[in-house]
C-alpha positions as a Markdown table, in Angstrom:
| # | Residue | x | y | z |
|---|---|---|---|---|
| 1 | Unk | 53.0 | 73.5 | -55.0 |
| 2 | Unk | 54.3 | 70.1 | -54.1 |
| 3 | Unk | 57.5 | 68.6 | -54.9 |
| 4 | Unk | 57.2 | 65.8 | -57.4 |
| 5 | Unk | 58.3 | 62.1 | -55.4 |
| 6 | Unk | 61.4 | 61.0 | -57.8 |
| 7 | Unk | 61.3 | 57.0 | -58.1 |
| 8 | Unk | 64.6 | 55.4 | -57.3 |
| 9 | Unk | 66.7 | 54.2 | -60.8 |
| 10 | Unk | 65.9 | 50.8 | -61.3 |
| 11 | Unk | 67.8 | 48.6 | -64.0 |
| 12 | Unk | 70.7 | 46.1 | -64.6 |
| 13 | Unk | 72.8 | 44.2 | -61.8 |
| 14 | Unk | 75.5 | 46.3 | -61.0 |
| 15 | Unk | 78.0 | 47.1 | -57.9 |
| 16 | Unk | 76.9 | 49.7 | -55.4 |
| 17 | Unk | 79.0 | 51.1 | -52.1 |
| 18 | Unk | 76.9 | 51.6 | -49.2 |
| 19 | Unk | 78.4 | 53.5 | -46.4 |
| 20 | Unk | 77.9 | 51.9 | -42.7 |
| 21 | Unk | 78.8 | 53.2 | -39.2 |
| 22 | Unk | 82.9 | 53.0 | -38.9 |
| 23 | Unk | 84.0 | 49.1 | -37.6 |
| 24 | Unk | 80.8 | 47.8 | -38.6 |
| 25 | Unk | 81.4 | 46.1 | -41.9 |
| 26 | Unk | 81.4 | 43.1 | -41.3 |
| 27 | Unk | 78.5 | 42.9 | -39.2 |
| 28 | Unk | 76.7 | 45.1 | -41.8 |
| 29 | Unk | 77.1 | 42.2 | -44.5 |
| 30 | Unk | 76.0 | 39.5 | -41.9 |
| 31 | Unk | 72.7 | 41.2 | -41.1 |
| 32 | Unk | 72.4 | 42.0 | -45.0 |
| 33 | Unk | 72.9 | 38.4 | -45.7 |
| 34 | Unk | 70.3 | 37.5 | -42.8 |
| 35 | Unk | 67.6 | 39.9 | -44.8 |
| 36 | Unk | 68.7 | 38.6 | -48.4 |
| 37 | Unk | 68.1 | 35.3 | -47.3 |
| 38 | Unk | 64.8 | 36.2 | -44.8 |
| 39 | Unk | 62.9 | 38.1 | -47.5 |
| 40 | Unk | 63.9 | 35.5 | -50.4 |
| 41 | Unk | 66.2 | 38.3 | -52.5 |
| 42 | Unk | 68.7 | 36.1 | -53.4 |
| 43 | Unk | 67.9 | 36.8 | -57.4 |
| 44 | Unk | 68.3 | 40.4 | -57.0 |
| 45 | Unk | 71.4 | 40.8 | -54.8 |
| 46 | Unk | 73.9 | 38.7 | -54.9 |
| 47 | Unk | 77.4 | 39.7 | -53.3 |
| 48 | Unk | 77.8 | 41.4 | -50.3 |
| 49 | Unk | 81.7 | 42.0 | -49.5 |
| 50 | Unk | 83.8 | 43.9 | -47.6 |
| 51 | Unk | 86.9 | 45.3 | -49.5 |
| 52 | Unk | 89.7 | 44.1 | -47.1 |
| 53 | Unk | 93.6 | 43.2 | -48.2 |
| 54 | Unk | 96.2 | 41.3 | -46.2 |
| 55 | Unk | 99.1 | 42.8 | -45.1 |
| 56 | Unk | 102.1 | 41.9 | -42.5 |
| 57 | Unk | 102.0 | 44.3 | -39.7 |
| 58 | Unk | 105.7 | 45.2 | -37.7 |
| 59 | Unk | 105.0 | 46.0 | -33.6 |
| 60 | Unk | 107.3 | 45.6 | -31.4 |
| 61 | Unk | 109.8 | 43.5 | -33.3 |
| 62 | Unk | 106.7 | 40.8 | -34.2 |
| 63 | Unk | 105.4 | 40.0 | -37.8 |
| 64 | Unk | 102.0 | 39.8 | -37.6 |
| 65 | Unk | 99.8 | 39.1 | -41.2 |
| 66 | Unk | 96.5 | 41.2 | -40.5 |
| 67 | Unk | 94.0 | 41.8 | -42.8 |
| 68 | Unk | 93.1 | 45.2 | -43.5 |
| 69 | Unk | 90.3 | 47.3 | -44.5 |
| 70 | Unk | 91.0 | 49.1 | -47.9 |
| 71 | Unk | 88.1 | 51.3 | -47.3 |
| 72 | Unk | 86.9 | 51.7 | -43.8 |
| 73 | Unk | 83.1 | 52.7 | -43.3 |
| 74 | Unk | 81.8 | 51.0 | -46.6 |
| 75 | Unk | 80.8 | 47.7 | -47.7 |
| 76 | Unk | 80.3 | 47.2 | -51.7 |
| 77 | Unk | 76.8 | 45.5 | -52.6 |
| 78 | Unk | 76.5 | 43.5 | -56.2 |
| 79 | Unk | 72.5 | 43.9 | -57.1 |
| 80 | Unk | 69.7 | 44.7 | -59.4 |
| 81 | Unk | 68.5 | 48.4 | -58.1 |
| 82 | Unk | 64.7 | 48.4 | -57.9 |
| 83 | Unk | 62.5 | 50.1 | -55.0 |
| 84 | Unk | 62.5 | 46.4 | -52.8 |
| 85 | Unk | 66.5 | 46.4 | -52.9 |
| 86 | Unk | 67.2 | 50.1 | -52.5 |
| 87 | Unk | 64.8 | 49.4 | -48.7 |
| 88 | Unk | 66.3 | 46.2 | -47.7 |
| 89 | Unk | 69.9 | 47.9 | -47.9 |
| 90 | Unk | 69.0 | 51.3 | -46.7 |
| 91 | Unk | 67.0 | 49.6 | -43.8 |
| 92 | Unk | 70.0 | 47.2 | -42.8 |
| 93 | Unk | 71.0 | 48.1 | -39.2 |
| 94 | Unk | 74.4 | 50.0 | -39.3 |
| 95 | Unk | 73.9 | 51.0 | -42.8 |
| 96 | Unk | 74.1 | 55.0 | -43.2 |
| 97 | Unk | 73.1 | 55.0 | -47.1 |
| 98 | Unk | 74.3 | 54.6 | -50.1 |
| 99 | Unk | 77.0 | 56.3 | -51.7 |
| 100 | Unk | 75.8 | 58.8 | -54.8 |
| 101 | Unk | 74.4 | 62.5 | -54.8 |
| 102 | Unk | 71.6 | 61.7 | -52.3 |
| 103 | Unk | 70.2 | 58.9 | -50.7 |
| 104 | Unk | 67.6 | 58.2 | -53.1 |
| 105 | Unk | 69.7 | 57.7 | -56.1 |
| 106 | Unk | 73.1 | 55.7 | -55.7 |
| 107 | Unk | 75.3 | 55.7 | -58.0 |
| 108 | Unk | 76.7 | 52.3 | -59.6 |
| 109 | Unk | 80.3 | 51.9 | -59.8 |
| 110 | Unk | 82.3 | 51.6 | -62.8 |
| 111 | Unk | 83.4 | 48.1 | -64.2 |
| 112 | Unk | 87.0 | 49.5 | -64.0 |
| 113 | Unk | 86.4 | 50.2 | -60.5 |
| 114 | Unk | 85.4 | 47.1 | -59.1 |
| 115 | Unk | 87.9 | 45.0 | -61.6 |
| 116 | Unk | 90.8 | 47.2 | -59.5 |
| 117 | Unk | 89.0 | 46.6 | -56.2 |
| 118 | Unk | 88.9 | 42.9 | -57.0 |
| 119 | Unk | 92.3 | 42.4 | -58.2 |
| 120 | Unk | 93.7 | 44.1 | -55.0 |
| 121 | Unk | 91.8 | 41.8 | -52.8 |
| 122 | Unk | 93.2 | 38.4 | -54.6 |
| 123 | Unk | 96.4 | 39.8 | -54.8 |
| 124 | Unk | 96.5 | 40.4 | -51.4 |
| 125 | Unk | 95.7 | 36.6 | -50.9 |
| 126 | Unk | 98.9 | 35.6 | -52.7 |
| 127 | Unk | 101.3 | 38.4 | -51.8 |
| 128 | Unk | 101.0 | 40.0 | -48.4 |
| 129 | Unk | 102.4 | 43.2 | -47.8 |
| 130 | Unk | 104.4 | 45.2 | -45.1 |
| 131 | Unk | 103.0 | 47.6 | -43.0 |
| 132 | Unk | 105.9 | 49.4 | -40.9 |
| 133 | Unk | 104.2 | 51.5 | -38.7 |
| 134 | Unk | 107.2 | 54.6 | -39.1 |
| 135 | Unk | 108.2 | 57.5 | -40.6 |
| 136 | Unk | 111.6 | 59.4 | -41.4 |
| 137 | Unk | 112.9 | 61.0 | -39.0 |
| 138 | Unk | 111.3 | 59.3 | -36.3 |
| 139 | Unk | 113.6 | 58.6 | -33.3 |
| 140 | Unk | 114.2 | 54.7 | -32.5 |
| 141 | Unk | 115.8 | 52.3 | -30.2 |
| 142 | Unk | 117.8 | 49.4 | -31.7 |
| 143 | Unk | 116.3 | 46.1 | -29.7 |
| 144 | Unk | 119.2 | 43.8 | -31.5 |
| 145 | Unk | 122.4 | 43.0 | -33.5 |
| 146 | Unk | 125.7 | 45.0 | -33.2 |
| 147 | Unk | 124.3 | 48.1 | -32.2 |
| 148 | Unk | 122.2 | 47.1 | -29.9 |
| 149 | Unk | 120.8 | 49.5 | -27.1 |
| 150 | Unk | 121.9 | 52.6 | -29.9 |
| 151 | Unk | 119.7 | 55.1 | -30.4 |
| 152 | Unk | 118.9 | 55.9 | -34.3 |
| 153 | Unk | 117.1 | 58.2 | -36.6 |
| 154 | Unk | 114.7 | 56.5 | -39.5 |
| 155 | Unk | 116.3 | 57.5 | -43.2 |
| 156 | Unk | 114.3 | 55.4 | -45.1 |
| 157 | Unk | 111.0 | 53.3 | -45.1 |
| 158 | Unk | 110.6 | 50.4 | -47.9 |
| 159 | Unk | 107.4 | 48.7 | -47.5 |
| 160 | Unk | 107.3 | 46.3 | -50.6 |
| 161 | Unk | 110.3 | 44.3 | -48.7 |
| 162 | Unk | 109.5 | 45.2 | -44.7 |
| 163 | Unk | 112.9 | 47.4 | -44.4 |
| 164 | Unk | 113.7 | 50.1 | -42.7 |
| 165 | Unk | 117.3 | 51.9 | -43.3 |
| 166 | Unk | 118.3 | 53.7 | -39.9 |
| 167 | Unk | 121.0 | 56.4 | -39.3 |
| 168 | Unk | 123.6 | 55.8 | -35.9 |
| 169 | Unk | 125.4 | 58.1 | -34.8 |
| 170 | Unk | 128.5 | 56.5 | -33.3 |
């Protein structure tokens, strides 16, 4: 008996993710964009975009804005599903497949989804945020001000203003 071939869900535009190989986003959406534009698909998909947000990185005493992956391994695809798109993107070097309960049928994301997704990307453009790269209780070295040269104990990590509240013993 053989197994019935189930035809990949075709229908309205909507936004897919499509997992790639780790640190390959970007290069995922430029060889994407190189097929798109190659095979003439521009009416069927139309954004390719890797969901990144900017934050301001603290390393070694240096601010550093960086922009930041908000989901490594996965690049989001805006497109009409029908057998030609579901190939192009599945046969894009670097891409792995798409993201639903198997390869054959992905599953669209949710309006609410991508209207949070999108949101936190131009709201990174405006206001960039802190990354401080410790934790409480993690043992520092004060590099300058009145007690410099002390060593100190992390109490307290606020992000949303790029703080850190130490303890020192004296």
């Amino acid at each position: 008996m053989e197994k019935a071939k189930e035809k990949i869900p075709t229908g309205e535009r909507h936004w897919y993710a499509v997992h790639t190989y780790s640190g390959y986003e970007d290069a995922v959406v430029r060889y994407l964009q190189q097929r798109v534009d190659s095979l003439s698909m521009n009416d069927r998909i139309f954004k390719i975009v890797v969901p990144k947000e900017k934050r301001i990185k603290i390393k070694n005493g240096k601010r550093r804005a960086v922009e930041e992956k908000i989901y490594p391994g996965y690049v989001l695809v805006d497109m009409v599903l029908t057998e030609d798109t579901w190939y192009v993107v599945r046969n894009t070097p670097r891409v792995t497949g798409f993201v639903g309960p198997d390869s054959t049928k992905p599953t669209p994301l949710s309006k609410e989804e991508i209207d949070t997704l999108m949101a936190k990307m131009s709201a990174g453009q405006e206001t960039t945020k802190f990354r401080v790269e410790l934790q409480p209780g993690e043992a520092v070295k004060i590099t300058d001000g009145p007690f410099k040269d002390y060593d100190a104990k992390v109490s307290e990590v606020d992000e949303e203003k790029g703080k850190v509240k130490v303890l020192v013993p004296i």
